[in-house]
N, C-alpha and C positions, 0 to 999 in steps of 0.2 A: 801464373795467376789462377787460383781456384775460383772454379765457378760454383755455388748453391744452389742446386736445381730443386723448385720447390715439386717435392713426390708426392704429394697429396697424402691423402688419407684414404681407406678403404671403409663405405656407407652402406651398412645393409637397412633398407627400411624394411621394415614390419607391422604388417596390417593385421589391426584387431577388431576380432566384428564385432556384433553386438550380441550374440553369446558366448560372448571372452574366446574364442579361437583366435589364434595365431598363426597367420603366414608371411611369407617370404615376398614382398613386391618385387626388388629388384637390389642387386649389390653390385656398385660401382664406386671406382675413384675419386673422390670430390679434390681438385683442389685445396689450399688453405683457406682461399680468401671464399670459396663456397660454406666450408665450415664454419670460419669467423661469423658470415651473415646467418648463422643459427640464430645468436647472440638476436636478430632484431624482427625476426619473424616467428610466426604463430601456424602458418599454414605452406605448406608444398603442394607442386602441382607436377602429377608423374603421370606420364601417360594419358594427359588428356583430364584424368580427374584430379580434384580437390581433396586435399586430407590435413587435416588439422594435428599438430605435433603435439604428444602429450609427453612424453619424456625422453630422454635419451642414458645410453649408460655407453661407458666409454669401456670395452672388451679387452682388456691389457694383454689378454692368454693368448686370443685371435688375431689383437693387433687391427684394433676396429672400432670403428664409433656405429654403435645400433639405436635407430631411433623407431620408437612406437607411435602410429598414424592412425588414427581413427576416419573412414572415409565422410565428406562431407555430402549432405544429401542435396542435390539443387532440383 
């Protein structure tokens, strides 16, 4: 019997400030079914803080879904 072990995906977010610099939050495995709930959310919460998703691009070369995070101010 073969079994389908679901491998996730590899997640690097990336935070953009507010003079367009780019860095590295954090790169981890997500699950599938973490990925699918892209699909119904606006905002992630890493480390405590709030950031708002403004796009993602799917990295075919690296084998990676990258998403860009604006931090939310509270």
């Amino acid at each position: 019997m073969n079994v389908i072990l679901d491998q996730g995906m590899k997640v690097v977010l990336m935070e953009k400030s507010a003079n367009g610099d780019l860095h590295q939050i954090e790169e981890r495995n997500w699950t599938m079914n973490m990925v699918a709930a892209l699909e119904h959310v606006n905002y992630i919460v890493v480390g405590n803080r709030e950031y708002e998703t403004i796009e993602g691009r799917l990295n075919v070369d690296l084998g990676r879904l990258e998403l860009l995070l604006v931090p939310i101010n509270s």
